[in-house]
Backbone bond lengths (Angstrom), bond angles and torsions (degrees), N, CA, C in turn:
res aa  C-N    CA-C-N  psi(-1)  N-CA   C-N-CA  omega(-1)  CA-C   N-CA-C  phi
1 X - - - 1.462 - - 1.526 110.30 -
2 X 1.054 123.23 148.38 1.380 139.67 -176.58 1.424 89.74 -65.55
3 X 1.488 104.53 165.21 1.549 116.63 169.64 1.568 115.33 -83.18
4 X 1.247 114.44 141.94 1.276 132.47 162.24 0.799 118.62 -107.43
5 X 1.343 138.89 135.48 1.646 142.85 -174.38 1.657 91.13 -126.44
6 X 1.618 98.47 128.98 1.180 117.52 -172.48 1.696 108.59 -108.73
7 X 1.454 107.56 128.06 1.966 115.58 -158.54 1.109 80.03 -117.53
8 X 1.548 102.92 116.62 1.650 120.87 152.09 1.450 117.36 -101.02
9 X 1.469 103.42 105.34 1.644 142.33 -168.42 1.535 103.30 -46.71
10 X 1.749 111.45 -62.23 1.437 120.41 147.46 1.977 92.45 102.26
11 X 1.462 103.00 41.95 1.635 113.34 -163.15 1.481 99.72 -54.10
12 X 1.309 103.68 149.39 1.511 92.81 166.23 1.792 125.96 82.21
13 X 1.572 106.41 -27.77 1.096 114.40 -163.86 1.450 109.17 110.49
14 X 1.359 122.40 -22.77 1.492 138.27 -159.17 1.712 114.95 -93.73
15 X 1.760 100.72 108.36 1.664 84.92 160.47 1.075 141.08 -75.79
16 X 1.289 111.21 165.79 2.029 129.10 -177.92 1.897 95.16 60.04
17 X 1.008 116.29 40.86 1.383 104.77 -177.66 2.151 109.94 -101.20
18 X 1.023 110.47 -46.74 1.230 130.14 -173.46 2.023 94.95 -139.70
19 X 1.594 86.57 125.60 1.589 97.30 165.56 1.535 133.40 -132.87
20 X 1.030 150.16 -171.71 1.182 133.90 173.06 1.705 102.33 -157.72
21 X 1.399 129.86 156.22 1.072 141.66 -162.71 1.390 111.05 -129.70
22 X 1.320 95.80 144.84 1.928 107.21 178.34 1.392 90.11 -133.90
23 X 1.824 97.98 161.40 1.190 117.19 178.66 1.418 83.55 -162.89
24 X 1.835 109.20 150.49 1.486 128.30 -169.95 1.559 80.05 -102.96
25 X 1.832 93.37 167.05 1.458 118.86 -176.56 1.089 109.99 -149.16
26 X 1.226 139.38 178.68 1.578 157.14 120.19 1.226 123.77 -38.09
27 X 1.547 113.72 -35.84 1.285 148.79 173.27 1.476 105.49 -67.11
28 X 1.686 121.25 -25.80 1.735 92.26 -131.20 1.462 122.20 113.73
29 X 1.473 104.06 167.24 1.507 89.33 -170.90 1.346 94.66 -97.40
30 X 1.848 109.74 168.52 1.630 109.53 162.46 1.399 93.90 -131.77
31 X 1.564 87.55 149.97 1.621 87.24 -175.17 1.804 95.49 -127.17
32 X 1.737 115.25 142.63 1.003 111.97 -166.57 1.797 101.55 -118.25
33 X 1.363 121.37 114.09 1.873 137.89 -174.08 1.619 89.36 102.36
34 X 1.175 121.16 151.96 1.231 148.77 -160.87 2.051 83.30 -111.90
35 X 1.449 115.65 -76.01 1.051 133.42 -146.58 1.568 110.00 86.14
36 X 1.598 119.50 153.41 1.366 112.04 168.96 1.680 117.15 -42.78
37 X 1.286 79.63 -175.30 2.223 91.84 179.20 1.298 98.02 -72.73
38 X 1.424 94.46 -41.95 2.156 92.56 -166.00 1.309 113.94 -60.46
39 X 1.332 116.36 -4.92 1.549 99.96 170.61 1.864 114.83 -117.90
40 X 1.286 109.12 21.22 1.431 122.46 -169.65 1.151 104.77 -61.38
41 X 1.549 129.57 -8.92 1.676 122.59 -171.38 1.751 93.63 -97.38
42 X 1.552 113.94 -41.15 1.325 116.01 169.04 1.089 134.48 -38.59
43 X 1.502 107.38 -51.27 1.431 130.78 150.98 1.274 116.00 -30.79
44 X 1.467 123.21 -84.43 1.469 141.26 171.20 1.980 103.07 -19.41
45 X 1.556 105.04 -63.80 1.234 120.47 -179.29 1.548 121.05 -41.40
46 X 1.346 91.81 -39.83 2.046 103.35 -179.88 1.154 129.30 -84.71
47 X 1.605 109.32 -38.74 1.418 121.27 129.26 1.349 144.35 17.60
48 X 1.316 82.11 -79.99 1.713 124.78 -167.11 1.945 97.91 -87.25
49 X 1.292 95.07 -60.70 1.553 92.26 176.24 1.330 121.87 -31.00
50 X 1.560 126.47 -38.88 1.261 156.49 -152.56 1.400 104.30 -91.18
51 X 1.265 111.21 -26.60 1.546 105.06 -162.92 1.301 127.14 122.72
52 X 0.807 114.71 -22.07 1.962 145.25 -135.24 1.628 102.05 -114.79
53 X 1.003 135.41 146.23 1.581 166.36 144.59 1.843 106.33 -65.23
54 X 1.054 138.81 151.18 1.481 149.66 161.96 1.278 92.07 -68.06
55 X 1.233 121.27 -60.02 1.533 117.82 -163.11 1.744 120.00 -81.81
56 X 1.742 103.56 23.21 1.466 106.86 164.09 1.452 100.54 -112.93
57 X 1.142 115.25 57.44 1.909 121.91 169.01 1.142 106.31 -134.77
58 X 1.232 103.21 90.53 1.628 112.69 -176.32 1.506 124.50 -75.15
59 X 1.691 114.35 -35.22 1.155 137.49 -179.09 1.668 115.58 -125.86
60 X 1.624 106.38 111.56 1.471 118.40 -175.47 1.345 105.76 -109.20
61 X 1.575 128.06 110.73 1.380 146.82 147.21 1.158 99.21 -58.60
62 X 1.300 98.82 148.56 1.845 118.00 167.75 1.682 98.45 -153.52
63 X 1.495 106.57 128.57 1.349 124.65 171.44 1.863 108.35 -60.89
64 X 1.190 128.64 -40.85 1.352 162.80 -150.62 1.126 146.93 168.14
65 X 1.445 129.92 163.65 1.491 115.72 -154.07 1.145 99.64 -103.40
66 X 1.556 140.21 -6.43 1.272 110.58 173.82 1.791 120.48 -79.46
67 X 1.946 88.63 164.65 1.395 91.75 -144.79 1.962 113.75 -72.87
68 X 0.914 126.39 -2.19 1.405 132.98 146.52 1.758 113.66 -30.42
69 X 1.051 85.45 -41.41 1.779 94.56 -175.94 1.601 129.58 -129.93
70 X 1.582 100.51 0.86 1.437 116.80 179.10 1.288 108.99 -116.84
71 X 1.011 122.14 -33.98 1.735 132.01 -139.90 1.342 127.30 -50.01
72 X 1.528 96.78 -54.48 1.601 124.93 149.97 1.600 124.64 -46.13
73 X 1.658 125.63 -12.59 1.477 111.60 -138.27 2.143 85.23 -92.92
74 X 1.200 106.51 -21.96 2.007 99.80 162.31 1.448 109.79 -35.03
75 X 1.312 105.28 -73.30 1.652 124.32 -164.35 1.656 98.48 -41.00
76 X 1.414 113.72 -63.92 1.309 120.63 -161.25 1.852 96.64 -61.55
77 X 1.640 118.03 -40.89 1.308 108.05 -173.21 1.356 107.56 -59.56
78 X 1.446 137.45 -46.22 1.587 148.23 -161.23 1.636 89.83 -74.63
79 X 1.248 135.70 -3.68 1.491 132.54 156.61 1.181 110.68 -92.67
80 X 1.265 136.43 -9.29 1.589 119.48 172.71 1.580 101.11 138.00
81 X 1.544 112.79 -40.23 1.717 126.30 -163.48 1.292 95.60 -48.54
82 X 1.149 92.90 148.40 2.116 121.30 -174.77 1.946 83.86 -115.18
83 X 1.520 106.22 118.86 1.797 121.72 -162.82 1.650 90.14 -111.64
84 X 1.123 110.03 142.52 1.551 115.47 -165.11 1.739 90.54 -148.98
85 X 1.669 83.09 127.71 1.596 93.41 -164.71 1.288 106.69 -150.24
86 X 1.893 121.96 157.65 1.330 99.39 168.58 1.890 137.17 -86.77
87 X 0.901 110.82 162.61 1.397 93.97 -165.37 1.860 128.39 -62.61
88 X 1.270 125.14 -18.13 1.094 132.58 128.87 1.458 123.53 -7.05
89 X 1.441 104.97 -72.21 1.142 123.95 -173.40 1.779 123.66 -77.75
90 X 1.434 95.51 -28.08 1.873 97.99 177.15 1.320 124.96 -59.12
91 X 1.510 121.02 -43.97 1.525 121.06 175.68 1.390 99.92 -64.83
92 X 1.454 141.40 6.62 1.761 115.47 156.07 1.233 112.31 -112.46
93 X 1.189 122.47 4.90 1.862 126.26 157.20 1.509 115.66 -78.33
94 X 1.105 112.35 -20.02 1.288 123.36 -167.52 1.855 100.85 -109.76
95 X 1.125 116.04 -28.12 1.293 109.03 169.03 2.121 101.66 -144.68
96 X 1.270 104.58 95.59 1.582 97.61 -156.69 1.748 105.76 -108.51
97 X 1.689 112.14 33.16 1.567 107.54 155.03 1.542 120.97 -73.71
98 X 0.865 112.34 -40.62 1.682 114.40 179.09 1.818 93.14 -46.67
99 X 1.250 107.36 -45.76 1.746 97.97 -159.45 1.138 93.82 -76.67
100 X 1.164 125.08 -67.97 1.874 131.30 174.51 2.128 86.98 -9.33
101 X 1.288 84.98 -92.78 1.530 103.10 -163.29 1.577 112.55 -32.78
102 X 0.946 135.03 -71.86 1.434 134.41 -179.52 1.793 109.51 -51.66
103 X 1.415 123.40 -35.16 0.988 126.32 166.67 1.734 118.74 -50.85
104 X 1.425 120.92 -50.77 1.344 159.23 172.69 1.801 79.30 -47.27
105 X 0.950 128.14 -72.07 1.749 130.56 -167.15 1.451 106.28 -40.54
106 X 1.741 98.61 -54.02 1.757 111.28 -171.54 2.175 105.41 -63.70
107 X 1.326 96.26 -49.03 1.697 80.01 -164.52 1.514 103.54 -117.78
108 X 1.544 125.08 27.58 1.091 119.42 -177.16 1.230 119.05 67.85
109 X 1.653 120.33 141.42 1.611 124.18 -167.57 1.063 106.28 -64.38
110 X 1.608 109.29 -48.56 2.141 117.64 -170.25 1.683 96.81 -47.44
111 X 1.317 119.07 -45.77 1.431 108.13 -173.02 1.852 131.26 -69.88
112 X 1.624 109.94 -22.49 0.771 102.20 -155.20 1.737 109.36 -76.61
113 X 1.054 137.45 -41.40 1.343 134.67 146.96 1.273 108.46 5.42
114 X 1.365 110.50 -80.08 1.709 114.69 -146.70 1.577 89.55 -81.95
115 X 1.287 128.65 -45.69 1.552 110.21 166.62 1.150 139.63 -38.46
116 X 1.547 98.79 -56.28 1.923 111.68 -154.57 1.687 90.33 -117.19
117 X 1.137 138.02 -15.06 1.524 126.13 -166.58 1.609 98.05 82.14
118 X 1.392 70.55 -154.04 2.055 86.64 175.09 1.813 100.46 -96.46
119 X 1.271 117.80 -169.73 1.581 148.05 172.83 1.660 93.21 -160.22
120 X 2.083 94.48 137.35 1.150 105.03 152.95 1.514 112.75 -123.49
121 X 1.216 115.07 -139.39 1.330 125.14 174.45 1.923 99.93 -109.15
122 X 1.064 111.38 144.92 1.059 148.04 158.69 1.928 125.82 -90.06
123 X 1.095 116.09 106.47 1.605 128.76 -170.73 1.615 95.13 -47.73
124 X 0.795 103.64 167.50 1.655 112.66 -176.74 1.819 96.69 -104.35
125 X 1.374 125.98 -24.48 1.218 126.35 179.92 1.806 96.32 -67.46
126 X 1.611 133.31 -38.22 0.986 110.64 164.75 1.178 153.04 -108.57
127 X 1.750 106.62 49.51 1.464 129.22 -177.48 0.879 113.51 -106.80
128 X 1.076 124.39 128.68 1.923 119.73 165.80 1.391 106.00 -118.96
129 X 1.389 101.29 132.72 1.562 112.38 163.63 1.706 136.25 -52.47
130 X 0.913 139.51 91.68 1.416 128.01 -173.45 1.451 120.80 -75.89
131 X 1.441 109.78 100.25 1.485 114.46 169.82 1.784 134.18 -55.08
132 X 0.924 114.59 148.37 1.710 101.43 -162.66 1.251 95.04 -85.66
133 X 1.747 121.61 123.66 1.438 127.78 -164.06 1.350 128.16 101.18
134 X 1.457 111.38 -34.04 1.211 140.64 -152.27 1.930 96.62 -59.72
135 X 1.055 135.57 138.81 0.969 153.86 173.48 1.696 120.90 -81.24
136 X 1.528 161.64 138.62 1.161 140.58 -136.39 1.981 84.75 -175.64
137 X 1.555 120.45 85.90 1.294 116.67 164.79 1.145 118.32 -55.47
138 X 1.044 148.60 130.24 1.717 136.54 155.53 1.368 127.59 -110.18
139 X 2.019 124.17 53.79 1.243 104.73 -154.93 1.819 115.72 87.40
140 X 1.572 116.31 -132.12 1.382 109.84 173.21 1.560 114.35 -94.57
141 X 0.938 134.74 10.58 1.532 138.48 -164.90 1.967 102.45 -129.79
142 X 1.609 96.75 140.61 1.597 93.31 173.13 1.687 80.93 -117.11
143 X 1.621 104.56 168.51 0.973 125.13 116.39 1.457 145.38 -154.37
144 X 1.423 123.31 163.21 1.357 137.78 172.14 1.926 137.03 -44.14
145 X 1.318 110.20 100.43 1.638 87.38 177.79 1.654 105.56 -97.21
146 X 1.312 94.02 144.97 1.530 96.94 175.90 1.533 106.79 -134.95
147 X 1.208 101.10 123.31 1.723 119.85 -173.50 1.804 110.28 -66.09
148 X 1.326 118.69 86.86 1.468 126.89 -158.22 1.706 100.90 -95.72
149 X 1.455 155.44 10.05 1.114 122.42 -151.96 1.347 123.49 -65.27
150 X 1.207 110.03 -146.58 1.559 126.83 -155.57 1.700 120.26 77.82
151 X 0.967 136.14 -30.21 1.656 125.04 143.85 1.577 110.99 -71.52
152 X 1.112 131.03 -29.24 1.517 118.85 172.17 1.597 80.63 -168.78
153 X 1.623 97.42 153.27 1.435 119.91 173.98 1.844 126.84 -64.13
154 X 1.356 96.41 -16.84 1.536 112.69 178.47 1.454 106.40 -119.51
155 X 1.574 111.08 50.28 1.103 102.22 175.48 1.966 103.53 -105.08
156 X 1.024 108.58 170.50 1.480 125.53 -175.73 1.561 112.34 -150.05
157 X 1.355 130.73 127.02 1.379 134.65 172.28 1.549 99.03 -95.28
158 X 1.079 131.46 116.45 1.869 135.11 159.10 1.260 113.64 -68.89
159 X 1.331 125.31 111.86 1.476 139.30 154.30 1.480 129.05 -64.81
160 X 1.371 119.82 119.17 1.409 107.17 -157.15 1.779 92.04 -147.08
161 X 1.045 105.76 103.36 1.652 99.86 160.15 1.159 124.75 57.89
162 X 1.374 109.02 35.96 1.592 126.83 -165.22 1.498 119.21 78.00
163 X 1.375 115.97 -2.03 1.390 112.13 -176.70 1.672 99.43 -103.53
164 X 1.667 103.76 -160.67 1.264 92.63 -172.37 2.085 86.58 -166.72
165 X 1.283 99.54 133.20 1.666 111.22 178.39 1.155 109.22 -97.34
166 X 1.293 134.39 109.20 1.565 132.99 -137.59 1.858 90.28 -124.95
167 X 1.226 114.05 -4.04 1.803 92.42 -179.76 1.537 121.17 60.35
168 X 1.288 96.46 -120.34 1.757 101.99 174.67 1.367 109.45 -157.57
169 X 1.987 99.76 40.41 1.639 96.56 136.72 0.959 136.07 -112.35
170 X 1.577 108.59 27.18 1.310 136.99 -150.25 1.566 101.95 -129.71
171 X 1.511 118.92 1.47 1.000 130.13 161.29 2.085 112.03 96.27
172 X 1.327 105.10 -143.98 1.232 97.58 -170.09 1.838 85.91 -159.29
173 X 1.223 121.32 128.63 1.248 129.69 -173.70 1.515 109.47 -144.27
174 X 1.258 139.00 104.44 1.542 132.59 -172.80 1.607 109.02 -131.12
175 X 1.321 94.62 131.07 1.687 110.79 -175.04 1.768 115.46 38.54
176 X 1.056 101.80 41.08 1.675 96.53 175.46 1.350 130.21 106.14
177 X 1.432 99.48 -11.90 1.402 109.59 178.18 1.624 118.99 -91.96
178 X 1.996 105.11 -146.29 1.631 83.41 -147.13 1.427 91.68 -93.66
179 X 1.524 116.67 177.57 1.092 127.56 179.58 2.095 105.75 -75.15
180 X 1.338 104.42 141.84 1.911 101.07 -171.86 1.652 90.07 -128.43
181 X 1.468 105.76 174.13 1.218 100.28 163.17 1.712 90.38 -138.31
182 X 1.986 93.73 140.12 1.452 103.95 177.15 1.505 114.15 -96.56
183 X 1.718 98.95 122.43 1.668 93.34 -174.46 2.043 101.91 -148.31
184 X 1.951 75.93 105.46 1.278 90.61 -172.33 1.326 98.96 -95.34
185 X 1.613 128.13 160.02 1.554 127.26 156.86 1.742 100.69 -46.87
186 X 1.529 94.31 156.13 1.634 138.26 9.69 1.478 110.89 -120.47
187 X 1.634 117.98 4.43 1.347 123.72 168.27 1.657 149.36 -108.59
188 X 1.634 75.43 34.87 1.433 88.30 -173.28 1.793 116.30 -74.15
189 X 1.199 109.68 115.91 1.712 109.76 -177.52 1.685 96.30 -133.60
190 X 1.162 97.98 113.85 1.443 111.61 173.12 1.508 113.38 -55.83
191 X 1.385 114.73 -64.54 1.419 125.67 -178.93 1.620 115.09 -36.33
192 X 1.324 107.74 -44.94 1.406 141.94 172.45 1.612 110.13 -32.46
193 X 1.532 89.92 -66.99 1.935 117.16 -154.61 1.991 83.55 -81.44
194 X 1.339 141.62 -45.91 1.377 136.59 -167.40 1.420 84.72 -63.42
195 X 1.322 122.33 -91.97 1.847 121.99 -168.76 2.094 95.03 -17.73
196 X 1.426 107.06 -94.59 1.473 109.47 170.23 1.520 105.55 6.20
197 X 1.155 119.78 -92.22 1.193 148.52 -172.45 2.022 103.21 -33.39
198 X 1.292 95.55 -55.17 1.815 112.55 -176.45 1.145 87.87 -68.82
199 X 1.330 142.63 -44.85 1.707 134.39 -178.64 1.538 118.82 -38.22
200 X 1.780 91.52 -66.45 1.461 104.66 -161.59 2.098 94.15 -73.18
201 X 0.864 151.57 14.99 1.357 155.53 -146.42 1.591 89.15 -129.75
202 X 1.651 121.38 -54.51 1.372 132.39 176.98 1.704 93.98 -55.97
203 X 1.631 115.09 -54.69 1.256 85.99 -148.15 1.368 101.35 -86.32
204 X 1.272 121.94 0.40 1.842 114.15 164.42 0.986 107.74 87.55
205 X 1.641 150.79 23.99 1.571 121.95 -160.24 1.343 97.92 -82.23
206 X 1.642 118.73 152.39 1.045 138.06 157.07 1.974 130.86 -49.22
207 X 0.607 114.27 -9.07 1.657 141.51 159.98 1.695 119.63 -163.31
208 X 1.631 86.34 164.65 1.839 104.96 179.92 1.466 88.50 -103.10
209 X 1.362 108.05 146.44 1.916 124.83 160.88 1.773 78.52 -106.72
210 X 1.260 115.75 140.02 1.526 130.51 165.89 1.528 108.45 -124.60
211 X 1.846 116.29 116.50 1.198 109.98 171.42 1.305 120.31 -52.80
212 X 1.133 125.60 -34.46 1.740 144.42 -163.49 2.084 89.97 -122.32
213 X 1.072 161.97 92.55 1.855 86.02 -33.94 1.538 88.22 173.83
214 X 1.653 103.82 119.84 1.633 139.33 145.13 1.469 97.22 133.95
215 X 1.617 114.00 -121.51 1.866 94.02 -160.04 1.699 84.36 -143.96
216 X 1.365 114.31 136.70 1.208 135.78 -179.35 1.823 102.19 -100.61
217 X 1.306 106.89 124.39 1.573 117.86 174.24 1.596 125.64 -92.00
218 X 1.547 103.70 -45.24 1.092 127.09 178.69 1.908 106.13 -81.52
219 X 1.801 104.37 69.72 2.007 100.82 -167.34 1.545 107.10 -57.37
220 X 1.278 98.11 -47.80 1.494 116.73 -156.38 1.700 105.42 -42.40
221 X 1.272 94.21 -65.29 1.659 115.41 -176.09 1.682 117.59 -50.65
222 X 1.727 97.73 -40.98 1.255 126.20 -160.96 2.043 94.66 -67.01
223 X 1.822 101.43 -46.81 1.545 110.21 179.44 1.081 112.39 -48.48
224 X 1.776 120.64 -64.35 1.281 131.27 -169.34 1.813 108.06 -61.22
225 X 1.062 131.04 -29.29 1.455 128.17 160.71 1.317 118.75 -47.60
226 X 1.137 108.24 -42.27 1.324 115.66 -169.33 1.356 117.07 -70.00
227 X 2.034 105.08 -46.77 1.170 124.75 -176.88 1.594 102.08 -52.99
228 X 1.099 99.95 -57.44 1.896 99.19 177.99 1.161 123.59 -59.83
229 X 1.463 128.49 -12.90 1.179 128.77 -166.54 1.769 104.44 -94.22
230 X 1.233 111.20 -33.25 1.439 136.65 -179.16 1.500 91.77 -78.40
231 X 0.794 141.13 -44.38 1.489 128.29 179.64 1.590 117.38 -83.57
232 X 1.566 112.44 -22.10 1.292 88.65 177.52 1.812 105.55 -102.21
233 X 1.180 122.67 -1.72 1.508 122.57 160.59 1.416 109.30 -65.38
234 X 1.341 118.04 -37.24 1.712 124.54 -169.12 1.471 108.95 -68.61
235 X 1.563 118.85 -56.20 1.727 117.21 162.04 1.277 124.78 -80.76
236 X 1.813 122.44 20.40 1.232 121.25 141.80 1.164 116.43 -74.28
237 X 0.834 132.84 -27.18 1.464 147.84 -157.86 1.186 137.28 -69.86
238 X 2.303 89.36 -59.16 0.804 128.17 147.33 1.388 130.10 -45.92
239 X 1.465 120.48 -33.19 1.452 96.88 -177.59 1.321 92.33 -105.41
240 X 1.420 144.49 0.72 1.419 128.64 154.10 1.872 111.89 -64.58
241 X 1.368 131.74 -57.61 1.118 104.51 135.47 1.532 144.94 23.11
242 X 1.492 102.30 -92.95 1.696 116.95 -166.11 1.531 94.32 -83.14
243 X 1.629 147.78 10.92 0.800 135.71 -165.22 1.938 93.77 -122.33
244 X 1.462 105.71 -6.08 1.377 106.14 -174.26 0.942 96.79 79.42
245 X 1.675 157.05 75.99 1.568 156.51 -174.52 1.766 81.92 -110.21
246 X 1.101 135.20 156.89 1.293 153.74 111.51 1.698 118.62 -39.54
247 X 1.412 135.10 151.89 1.123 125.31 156.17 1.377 124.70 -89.77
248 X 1.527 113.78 12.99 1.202 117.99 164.05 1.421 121.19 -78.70
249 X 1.791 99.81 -39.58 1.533 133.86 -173.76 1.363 92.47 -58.32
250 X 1.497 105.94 -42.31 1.880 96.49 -135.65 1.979 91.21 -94.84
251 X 1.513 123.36 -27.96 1.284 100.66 -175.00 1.392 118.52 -82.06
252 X 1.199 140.31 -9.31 1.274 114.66 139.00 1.633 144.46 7.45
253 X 2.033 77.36 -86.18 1.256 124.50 176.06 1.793 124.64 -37.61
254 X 1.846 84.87 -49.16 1.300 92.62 -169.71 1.960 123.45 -107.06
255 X 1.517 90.58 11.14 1.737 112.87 174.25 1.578 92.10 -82.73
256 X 1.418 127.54 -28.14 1.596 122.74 -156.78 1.572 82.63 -99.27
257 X 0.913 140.13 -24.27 1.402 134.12 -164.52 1.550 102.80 -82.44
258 X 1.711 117.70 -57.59 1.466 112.66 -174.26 1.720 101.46 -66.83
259 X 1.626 123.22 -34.98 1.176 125.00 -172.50 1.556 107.56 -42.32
260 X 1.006 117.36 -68.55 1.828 140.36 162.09 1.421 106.60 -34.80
261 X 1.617 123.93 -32.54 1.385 100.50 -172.01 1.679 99.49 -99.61
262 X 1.507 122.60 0.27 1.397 137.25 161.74 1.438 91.88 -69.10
263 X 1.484 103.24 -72.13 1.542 87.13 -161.87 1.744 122.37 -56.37
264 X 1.189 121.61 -24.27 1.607 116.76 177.28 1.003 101.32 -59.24
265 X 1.462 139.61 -52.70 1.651 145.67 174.81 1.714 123.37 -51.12
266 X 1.694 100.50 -6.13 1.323 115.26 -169.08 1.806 122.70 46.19
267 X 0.998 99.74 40.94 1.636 98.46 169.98 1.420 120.28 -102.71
268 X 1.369 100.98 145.46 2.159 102.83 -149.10 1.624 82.68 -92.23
269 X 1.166 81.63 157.65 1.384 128.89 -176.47 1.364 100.67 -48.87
270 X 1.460 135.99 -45.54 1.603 108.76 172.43 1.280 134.23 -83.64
271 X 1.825 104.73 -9.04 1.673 109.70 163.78 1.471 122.54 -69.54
272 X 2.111 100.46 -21.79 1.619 104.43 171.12 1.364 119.39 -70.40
273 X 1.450 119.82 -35.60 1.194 133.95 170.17 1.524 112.29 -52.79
274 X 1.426 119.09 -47.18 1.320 127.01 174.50 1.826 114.02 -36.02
275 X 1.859 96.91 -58.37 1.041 114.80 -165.27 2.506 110.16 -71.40
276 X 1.534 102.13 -27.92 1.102 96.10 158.17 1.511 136.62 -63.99
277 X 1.538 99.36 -39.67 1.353 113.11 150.55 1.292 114.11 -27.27
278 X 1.095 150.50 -98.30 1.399 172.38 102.31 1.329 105.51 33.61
279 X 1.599 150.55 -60.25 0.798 144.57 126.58 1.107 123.13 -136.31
280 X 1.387 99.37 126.38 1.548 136.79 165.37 1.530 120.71 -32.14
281 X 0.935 131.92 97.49 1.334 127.10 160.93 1.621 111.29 -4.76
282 X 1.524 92.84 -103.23 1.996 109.28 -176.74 1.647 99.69 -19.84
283 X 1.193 146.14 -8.81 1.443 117.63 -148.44 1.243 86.29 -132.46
284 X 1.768 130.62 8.19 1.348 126.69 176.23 1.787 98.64 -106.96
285 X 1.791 103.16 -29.61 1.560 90.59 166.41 1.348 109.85 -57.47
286 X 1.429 134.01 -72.53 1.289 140.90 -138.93 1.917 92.52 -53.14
287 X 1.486 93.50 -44.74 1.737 85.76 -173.80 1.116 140.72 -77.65
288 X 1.642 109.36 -19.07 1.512 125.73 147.02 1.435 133.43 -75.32
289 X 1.477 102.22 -18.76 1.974 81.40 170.82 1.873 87.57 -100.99
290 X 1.300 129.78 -12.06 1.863 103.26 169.13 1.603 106.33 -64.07
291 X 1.412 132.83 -39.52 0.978 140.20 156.08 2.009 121.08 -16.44
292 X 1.337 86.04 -64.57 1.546 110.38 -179.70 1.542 104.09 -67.46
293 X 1.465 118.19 -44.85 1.446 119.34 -165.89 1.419 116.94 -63.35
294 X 1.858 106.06 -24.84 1.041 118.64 -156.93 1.978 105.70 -94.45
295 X 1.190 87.77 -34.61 1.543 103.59 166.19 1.435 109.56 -55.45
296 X 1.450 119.91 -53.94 1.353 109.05 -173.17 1.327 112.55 -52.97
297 X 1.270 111.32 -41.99 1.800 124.38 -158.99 1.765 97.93 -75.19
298 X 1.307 124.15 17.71 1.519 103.70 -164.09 1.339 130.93 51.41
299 X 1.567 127.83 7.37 0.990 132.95 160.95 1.692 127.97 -52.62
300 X 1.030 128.94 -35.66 1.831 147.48 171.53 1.138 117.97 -110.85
C-alpha cells in the first residue's frame, strides 16, 4: 500500500483525538477528513511539516459531514480542492445553516466558535457527489466510495489499496484502548450500522484508518469489538428507555457506566478523557434513546 501520512489535528489541545489523512498522487495531494475549522492552522502546520503547501490538496474526501471531519472542507474548497462527499450530505456544504443551526442546539451557540471555528458555503462547482461503489481515479491512485450508514446517513467508508477510511463506523479506538461506538443524534440506526458493518467485512480491507484515531491492523477482531460494544450500549439504553429515563436522568447514569467499563480495562484517566474528547458521552445518550424513541413510534 502506498503511504499514508497520518495528521494529528490535536483538537482541543488534545492528542490522537481528531485526525486527518494524506496520500500523494499524480494528481496532487488528497487529503482524507477535513477536521473542524478550529484546527485549520494545525492542519496548515502538518502539511508543511511534510513538505507540502495547503494549496497542493487537490482532492478532499470526507467520510461525513459532521464537523469533526468536515468542518474545514470550505477553506480547503476556496484553495482550489475538488470536496467529494456523499450525496445526503452535499446540499449542507453548499448551503450549511441548517447544520450550523441544529448543531448550535447540540453544544450551545457560546460554544460553537471555540469548538468547530466557523462553516461557510462551499460552491456547488466544487462538490462532487459520491456514488455507492463509485470508483474516483486520481492520476496513479483510485479510490472507492462505499455508502456505510448507521453513524450518520451521509456516511461513506473510502477504499484505498486494500485499506479502508472508516470515519466513525469504524468506531472510535484511542491509544490502545477499547473499541466504542460514537452515536450522536439524529442518525443513529442500529440496523443500518450491522449491514454497514457486514459491508466493510465483505469488502475485507487489510487495515482500518480511524478518524478518532490512527490505523487498526487486526480489522476482523477490531469489527467484532465493536459489534459487542454497540450492542451492549444499545440495551443499556434500552432499558433506561423502557423505564421512562430522561436524557438528562440517564447521562449521568451512563458516563459512570462506560467509566467502569474503562476502568475494568484499566485505562487512566487521561486516555479516558482522550476518548470524551472524541466522543462525548452525553451525545451518545441523546442519540440512542432518539434512536429508541423513534423505534417505539414505528418510525425505523
Amino acid at each position: 500500500m502506498r503511504k499514508v501520512e497520518i495528521l494529528d489535528l490535536q483538537f482541543q489541545d488534545a492528542n490522537e483525538t481528531i485526525g486527518a489523512f494524506l496520500v500523494e498522487s499524480s494528481e496532487g495531494l488528497i487529503l482524507i477528513e477535513t477536521g473542524p475549522e478550529s484546527t485549520f492552522s494545525m492542519l496548515k502546520h502538518k502539511v508543511a511539516a511534510l513538505g507540502y503547501q495547503i494549496s497542493d490538496i487537490r482532492h478532499v474526501l470526507l467520510t461525513h459531514i459532521h464537523f469533526d471531519h468536515a468542518g474545514a472542507a470550505w477553506k480547503l474548497a476556496k484553495g482550489g480542492a475538488q470536496i467529494y462527499v456523499h450525496p445526503v450530505g452535499s446540499p449542507h456544504l453548499a448551503s450549511p445553516e441548517r447544520l450550523w443551526n441544529s448543531a448550535s442546539l447540540i453544544y450551545g451557540k457560546e460554544n460553537m466558535e471555540k469548538l468547530w471555528g466557523r462553516m461557510e458555503p462551499i460552491s456547488q462547482h466544487a462538490i462532487t457527489e459520491a456514488a455507492h461503489g463509485e470508483s474516483f481515479v486520481f492520476g496513479d491512485v483510485v479510490f472507492t466510495a462505499w455508502h456505510t450508514p448507521g453513524h450518520a446517513s451521509h456516511h461513506i467508508a473510502w477504499e484505498f489499496e486494500g485499506g479502508l477510511f472508516a470515519g466513525d463506523v469504524g468506531g472510535v479506538k484511542i491509544c490502545g484502548g477499547p473499541v466504542v461506538p460514537p452515536c450522536p443524534p439524529p442518525d443513529i440506526h442500529l440496523e443500518a450500522w450491522a449491514a454497514s458493518l457486514g459491508l466493510i467485512r465483505k469488502i475485507a480491507p487489510s487495515r482500518l484508518f480511524l478518524t478518532h484515531f490512527g490505523v487498526v491492523d487486526e480489522v476482523g477482531s477490531h469489527l467484532s469489538e465493536l459489534e459487542l460494544s454497540i450492542d451492549s450500549w444499545a440495551k443499556w439504553m434500552k432499558n433506561e428507555f423502557d423505564k421512562g429515563a430522561t436524557v438528562d436522568d440517564t447521562t449521568p447514569r451512563f458516563m459512570e457506566f462506560t467509566r467502569s467499563q474503562m476502568n475494568i480495562l484499566r485505562i487512566s484517566e487521561d486516555v479516558q478523557s482522550l476518548y470524551e474528547y472524541a466522543n462525548p458521552s452525553w451525545m451518545s445518550v441523546a442519540g440512542l434513546m432518539r434512536y429508541w424513541k423513534l423505534k417505539a413510534q414505528g418510525r425505523l
